[in-house]
C-alpha positions in Angstrom: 0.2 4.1 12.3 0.2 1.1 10.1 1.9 1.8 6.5 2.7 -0.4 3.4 6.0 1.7 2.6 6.8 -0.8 -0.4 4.1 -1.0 -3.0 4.0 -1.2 -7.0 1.0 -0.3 -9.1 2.9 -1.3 -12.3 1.0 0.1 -14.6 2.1 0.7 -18.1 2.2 3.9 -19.9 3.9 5.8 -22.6 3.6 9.5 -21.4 3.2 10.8 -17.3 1.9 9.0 -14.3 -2.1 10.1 -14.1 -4.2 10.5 -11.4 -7.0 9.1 -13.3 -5.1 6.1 -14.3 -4.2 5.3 -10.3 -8.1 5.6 -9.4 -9.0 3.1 -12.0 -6.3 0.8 -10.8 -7.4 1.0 -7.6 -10.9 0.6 -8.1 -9.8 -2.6 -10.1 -7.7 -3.8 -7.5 -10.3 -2.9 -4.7 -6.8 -1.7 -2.9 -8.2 0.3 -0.5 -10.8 -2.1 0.7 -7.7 -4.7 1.2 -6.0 -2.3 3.0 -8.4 -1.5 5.6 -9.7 -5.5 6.1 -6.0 -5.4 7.7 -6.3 -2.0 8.9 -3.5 -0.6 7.4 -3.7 3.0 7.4 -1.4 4.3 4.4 0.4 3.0 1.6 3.1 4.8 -0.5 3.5 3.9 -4.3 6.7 2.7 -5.1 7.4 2.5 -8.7 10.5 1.4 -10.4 12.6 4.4 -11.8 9.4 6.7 -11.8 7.3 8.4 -8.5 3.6 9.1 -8.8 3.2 13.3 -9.1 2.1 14.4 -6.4 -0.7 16.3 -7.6 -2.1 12.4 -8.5 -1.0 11.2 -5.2 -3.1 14.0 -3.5 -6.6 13.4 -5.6 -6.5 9.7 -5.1 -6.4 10.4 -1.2 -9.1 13.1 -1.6 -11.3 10.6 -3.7 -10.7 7.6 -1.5 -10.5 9.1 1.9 -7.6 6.9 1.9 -3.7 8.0 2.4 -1.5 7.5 -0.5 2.3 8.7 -0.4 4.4 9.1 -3.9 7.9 6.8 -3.1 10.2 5.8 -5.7 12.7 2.5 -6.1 16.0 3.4 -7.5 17.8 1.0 -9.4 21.5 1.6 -8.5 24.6 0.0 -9.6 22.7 -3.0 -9.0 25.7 -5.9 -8.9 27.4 -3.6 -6.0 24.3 -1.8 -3.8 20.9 -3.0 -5.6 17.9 -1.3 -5.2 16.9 2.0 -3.1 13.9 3.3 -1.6 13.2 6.8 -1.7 10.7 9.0 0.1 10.3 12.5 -0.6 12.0 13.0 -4.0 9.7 14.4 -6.4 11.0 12.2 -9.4 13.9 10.8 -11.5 16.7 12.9 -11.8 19.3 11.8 -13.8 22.5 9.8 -13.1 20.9 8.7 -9.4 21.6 4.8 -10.7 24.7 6.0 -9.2 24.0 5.6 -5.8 26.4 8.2 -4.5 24.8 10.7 -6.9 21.6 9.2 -5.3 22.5 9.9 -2.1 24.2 13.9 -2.7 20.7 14.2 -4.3 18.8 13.3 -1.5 20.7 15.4 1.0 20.0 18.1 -1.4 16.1 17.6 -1.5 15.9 16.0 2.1 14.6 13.0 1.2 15.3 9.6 2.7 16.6 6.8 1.4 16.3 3.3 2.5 17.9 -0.1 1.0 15.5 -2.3 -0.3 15.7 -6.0 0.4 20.0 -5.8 0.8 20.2 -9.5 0.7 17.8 -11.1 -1.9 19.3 -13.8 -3.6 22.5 -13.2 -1.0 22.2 -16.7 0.7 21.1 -18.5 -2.4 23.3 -21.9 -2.4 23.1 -21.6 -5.8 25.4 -18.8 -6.1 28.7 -19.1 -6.9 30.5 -16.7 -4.2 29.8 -18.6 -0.4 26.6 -16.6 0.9 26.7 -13.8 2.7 27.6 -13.2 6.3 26.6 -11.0 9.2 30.5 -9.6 9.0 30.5 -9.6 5.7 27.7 -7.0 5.4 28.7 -4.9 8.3 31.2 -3.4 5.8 29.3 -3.1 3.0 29.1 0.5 1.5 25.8 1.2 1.2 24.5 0.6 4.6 26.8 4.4 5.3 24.5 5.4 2.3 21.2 5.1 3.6 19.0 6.3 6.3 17.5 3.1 6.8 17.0 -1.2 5.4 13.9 -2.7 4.6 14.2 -5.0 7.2 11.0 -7.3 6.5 10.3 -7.9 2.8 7.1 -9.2 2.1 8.2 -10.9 -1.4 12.0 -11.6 0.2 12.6 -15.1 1.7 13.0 -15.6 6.1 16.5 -15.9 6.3 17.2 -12.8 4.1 15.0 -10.6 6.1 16.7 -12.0 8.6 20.0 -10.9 8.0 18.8 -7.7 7.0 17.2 -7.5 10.4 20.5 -8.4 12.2 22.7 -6.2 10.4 20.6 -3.2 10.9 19.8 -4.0 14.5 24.3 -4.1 14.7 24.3 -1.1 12.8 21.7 0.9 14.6 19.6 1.8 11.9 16.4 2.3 11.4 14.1 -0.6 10.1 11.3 -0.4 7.9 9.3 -2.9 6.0 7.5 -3.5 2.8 5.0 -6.1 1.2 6.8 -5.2 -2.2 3.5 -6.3 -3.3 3.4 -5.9 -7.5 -0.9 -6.4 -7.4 -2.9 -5.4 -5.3 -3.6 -8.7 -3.4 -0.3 -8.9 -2.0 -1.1 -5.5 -0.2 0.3 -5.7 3.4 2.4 -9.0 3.3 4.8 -6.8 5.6 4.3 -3.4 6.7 5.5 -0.2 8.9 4.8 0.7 12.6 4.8 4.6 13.4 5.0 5.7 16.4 3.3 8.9 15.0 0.2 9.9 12.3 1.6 10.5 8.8 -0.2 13.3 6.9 2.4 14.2 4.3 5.6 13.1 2.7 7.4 15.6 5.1 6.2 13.5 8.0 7.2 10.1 6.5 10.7 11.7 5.3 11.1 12.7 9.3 10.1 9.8 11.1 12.6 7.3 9.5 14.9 10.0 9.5 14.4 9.8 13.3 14.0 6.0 13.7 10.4 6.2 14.8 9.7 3.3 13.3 9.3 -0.3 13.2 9.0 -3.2 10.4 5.8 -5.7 11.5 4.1 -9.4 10.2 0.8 -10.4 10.1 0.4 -12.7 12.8 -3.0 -14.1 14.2 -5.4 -11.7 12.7 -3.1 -8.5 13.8 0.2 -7.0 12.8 3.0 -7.7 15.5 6.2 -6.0 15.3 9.6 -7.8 14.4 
């Protein structure tokens, strides 16, 4: 099953998340339509600091005949672990820009977490610390945090998905990926291979859990695993 596991809406409002606010957006977008011309089967909303209720998350599918899953990226402690993808919480809970807090959380709830793009900016020569190595990373905290690293980043550059690739294939992880698309055109620009249909958010939670899973590019008119 082909999923878009890294996808922002970003629309702006003062009170909740709506359901009727998501089907206009996607109607706007013509999302689903995108989605399918690639035949990507599912895509889970990923806001910043804020899931989709599930209760919108649900009507939109019914409505659409389309799957939509409510994610959430965490900001964390950013200069130390960055962002965090998580699947299955059902929102914000306080203090989780605390990444250990983050992580008792979603032990608690049984969610999964999964480190979003570890190395953006990482191998930048215009850093000041040298860029980041494979041995470096190895050590790195966060990677004992997390289920899984977004492997394949659709808005990330090739060498840092690379790295993220390598460390997680050293690590044994599992490996997801994400167009981190922030409009609906960029639907897609990397993706998720499951080995098995998603219905729910309990299915998505258990199949990175178990590493069922597997980050893929489009590549002459398909998606091809990487």
């Amino acid at each position: 099953m082909i999923v878009d596991l890294h996808f922002h809406t970003e629309i702006q409002t003062s009170g909740y998340l709506r359901a009727e606010d998501l089907l206009a957006y996607i109607e706007e977008t013509d999302l689903v339509a995108q989605a399918r011309s690639q035949g990507i089967e599912a895509i889970c909303l990923t806001e910043h600091d804020r899931a989709w209720p599930r209760s919108a998350v649900r009507i939109a599918t019914e409505q659409t005949g389309f799957l939509f899953l409510s994610g959430m990226e965490v900001s964390t402690n950013y200069a130390e672990y960055g962002h965090v993808l998580t699947y299955g919480l059902t929102g914000y809970v306080g203090g989780i820009y605390d990444v250990v807090k983050l992580q008792l959380v979603a032990e608690r709830e049984g969610a999964a977490l999964v480190v979003a793009h570890p190395f953006r900016e990482h191998l930048s020569p215009y850093r000041i610390e040298p860029p980041t190595t494979v041995t470096d990373a190895l050590s790195w905290p966060i990677f004992q945090l997390v289920d899984g690293i977004e492997c394949h980043n659709g808005s990330t550059k090739a060498k840092e998905n690379e790295l993220a690739a390598e460390v997680c294939r050293r690590l044994g992880k599992p490996a997801t990926g994400g167009s981190d698309a922030h409009r609906g055109m960029g639907v897609g620009a990397a993706v998720t291979l499951f080995d098995r249909e998603l219905r729910t958010e309990a299915d998505l939670v258990a199949e990175i859990k178990a590493g069922r899973c597997r980050p893929a590019l489009w590549r002459n008119g398909a998606y091809v695993p990487v």
